[in-house]
C-alpha positions as CSV (number, residue, x, y, z in Angstrom):
1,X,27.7,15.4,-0.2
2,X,25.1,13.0,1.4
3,X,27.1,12.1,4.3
4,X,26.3,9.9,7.5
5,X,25.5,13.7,9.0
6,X,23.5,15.2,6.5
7,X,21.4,12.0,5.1
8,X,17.7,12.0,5.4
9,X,16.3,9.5,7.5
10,X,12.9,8.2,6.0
11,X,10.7,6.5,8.4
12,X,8.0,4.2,7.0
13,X,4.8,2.5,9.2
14,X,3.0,-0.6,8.3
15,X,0.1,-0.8,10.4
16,X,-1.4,-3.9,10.9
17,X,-3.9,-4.6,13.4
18,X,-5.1,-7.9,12.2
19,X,-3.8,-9.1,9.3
20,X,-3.2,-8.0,5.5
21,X,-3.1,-9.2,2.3
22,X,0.8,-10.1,1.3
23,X,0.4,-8.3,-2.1
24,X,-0.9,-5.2,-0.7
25,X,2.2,-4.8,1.9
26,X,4.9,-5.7,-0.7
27,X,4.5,-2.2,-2.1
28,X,6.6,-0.6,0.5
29,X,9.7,-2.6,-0.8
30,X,9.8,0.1,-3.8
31,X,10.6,2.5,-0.8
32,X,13.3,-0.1,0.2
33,X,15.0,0.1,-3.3
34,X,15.5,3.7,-3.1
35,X,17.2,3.9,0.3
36,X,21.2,3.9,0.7
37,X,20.5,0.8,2.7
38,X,19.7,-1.1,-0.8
39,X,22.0,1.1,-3.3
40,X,25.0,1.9,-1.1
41,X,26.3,-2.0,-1.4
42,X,26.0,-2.1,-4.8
43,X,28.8,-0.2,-5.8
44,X,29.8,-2.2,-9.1
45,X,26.0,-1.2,-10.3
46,X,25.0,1.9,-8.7
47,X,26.8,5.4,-9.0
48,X,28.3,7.0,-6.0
49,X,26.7,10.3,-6.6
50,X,23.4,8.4,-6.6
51,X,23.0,6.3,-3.8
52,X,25.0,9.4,-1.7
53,X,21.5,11.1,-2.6
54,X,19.4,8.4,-1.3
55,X,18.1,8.8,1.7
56,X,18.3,6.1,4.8
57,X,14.7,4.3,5.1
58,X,13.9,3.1,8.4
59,X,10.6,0.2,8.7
60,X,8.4,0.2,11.4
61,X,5.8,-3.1,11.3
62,X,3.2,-2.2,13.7
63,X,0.8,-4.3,15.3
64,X,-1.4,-4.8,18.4
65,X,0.7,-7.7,19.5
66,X,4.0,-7.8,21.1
67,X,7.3,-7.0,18.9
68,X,8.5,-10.2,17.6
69,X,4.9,-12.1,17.4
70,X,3.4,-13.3,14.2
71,X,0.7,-11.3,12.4
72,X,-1.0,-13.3,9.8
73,X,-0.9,-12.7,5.8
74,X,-2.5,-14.3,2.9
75,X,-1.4,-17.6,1.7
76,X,-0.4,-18.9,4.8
77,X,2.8,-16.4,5.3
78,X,3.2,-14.3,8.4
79,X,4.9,-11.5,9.6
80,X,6.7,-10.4,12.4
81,X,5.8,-7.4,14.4
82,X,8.7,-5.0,15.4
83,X,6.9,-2.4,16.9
84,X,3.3,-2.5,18.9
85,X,1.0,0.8,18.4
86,X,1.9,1.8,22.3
87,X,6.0,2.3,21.6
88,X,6.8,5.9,21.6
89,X,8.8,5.4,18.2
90,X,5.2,4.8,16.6
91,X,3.2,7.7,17.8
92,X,1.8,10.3,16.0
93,X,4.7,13.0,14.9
94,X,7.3,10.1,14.4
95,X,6.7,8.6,11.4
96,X,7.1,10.1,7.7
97,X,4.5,7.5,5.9
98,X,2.1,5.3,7.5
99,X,1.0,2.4,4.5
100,X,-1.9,0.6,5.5
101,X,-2.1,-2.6,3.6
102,X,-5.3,-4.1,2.9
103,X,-6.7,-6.3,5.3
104,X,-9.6,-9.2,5.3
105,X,-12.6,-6.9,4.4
106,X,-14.7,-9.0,6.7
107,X,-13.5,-7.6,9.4
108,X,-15.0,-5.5,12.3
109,X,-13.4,-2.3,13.3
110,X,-14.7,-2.5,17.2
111,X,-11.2,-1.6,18.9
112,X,-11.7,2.3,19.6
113,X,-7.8,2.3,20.5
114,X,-6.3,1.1,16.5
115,X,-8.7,3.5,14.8
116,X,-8.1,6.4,17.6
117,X,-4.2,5.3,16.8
118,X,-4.6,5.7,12.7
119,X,-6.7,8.6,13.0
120,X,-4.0,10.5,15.4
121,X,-1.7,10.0,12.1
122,X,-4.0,10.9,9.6
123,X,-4.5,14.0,11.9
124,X,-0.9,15.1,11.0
125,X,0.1,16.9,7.8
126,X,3.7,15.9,8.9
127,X,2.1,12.0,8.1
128,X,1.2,11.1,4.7
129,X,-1.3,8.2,5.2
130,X,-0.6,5.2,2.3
131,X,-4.4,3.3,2.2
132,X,-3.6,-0.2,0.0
133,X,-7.4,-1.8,-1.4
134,X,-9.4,-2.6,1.6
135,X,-7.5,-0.7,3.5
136,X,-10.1,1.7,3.0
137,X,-12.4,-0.1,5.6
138,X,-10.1,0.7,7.9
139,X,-9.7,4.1,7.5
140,X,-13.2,4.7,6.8
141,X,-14.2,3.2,10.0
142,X,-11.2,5.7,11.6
143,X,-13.5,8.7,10.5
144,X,-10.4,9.3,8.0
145,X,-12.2,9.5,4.6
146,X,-14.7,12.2,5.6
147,X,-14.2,15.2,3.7
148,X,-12.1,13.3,1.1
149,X,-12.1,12.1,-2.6
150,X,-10.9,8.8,-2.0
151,X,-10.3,5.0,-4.9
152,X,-11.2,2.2,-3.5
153,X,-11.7,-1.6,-5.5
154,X,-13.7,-1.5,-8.1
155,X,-16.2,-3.8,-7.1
156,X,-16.5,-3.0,-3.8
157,X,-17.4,0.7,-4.4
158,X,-21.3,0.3,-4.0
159,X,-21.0,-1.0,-0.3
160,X,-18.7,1.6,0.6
161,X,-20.9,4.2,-0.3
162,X,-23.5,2.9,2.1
163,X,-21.0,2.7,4.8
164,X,-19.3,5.9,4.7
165,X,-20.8,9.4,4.4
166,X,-19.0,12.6,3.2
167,X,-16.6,11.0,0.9
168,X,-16.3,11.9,-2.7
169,X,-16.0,8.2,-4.4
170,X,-14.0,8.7,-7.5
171,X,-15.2,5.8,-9.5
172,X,-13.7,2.8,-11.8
173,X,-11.7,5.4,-13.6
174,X,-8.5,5.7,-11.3
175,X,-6.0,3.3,-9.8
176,X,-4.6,5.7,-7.3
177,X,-5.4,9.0,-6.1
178,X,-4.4,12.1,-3.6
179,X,-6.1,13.8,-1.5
180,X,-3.5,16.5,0.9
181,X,-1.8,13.7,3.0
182,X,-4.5,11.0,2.3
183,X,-3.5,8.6,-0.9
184,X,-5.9,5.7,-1.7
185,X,-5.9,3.0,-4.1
186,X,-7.9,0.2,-6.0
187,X,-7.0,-3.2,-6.0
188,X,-4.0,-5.1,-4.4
189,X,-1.6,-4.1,-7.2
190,X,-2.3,-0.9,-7.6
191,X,-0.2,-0.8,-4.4
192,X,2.7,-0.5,-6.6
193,X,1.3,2.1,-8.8
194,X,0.4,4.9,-5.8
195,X,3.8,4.3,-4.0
196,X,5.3,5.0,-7.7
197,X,3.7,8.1,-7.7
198,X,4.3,9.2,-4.4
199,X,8.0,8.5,-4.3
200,X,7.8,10.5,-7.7
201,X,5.8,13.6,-5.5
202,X,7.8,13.3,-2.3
203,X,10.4,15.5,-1.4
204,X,11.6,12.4,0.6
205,X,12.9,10.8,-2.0
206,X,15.4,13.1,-4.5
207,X,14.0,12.4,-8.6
208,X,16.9,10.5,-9.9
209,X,16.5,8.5,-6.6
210,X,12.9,7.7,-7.2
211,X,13.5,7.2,-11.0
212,X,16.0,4.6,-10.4
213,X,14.1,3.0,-7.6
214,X,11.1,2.6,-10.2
215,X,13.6,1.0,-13.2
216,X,14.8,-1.5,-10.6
217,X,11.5,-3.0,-9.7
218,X,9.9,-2.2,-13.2
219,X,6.7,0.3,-11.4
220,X,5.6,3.1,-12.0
221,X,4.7,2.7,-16.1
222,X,1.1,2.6,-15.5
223,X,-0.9,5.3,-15.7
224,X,-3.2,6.9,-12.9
225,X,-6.6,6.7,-15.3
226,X,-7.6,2.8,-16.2
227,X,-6.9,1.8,-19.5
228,X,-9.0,-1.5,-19.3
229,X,-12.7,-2.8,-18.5
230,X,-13.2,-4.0,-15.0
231,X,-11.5,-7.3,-13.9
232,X,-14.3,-8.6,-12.0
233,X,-15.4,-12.3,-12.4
234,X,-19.7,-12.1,-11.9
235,X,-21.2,-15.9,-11.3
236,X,-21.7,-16.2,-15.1
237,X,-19.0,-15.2,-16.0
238,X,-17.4,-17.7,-13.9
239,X,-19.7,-20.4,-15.3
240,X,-18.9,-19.6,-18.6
241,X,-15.1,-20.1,-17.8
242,X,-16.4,-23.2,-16.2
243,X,-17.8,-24.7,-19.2
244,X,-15.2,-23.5,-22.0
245,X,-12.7,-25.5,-20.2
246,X,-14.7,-28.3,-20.0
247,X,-15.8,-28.1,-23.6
248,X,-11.9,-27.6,-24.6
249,X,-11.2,-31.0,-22.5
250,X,-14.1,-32.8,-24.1
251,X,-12.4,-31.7,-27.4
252,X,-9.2,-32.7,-26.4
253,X,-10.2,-36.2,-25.2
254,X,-12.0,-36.8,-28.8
255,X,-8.4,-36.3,-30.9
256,X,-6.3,-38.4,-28.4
């Protein structure tokens, strides 16, 4: 059962054509903990008639620059690129999931050739496409969200709606969502939570696979529907965090 033969091979894309956010790629480690890569060595922990159902997952970083350049993350990391959008392992037809972790939101999307790439992908029902927070600029600007209900942040939802046309916005009320082979997300985090529930969907990864997967890195306990007000810091709010603290210091000063 679950031999070198018969095992599943998983292939996962990370497309970045810029740069990303580092807590919006680390998501796709959840699919790392349920492959026979991670459980297999872990004999003394894992059950052989577990990781024998885990599938093999392969990772394929993709980027515009040459395979073993840097591609730039949030505070100050980087990442290398193994695979550039032109290498026939990459194309359309050869991947399982493409995750798009969320990039600079700043950014222009003026290269025809990485949104005709992601599009191409989305294009697939073979693909299930993985959009991670701003990630949604991106596949907006690939023409991929037309015709979809789609989350995005919270607090970026109102400029979105100008940009985009024909996509069904579903409010503050979810932090993940499906839509066929299209899964979007709120904010950075919530990274964790739709892989959780995709790896719970997929017919990729066998139940007691997933399951274990998701006790290991302690996701998937949230639920889809926010339980909790907005976390977004207005100027006043700010200002009022700005003078509590000084107001505690003052206090503190006066008893020393």
């Amino acid at each position: 059962m679950g031999g070198p033969e018969s095992r599943k091979t998983v292939r996962v894309g990370i497309y970045l054509p810029r740069d990303a956010q580092v807590l919006d790629l680390a998501c796709v480690d959840i699919f790392g903990t349920m492959s026979y890569e991670y459980l297999s060595p872990q004999k003394d922990m894992v059950p052989a008639v577990l990781y024998n159902l885990a599938p093999s997952v392969q990772f394929f970083y993709i980027g515009k620059v040459q395979p073993g350049e840097l591609i730039p993350l949030t505070s100050g990391s980087k990442l290398m690129c193994t695979h550039h959008m032109s290498d026939p392992e990459v194309q359309p037809g050869k991947l399982d999931i493409l995750c798009v972790p969320g990039p600079d939101p700043r950014n222009t999307w003026d290269d025809s050739s990485e949104l005709e790439w992601l599009a191409a992908h989305a294009a697939r029902q073979d693909t299930d496409i993985l959009c991670i927070c701003t990630a949604i600029f991106l596949c907006g600007a690939a023409g991929i969200l037309k015709g979809k209900k789609a989350c995005a942040p919270r607090g970026l939802q109102q400029k979105l709606k100008g940009m985009f046309e024909g996509v069904t916005w579903l409010g503050d009320s979810l932090r993940w969502n499906q839509d066929g082979n299209f899964w979007s997300c709120g904010g950075i985090t919530n990274g964790n939570d739709l892989v959780s529930a995709y790896a719970r969907q997929s017919p990729l990864f066998p139940g007691p696979v997933a399951e274990f997967g998701l006790a290991l890195t302690e996701t998937g306990d949230r639920p889809q529907v926010y339980t909790t007000g907005k976390t977004i810091f207005t100027l006043g709010i700010v200002w009022q965090l700005v003078k509590a603290v000084f107001l505690s210091l003052g206090k503190k000063s006066k008893t020393t």
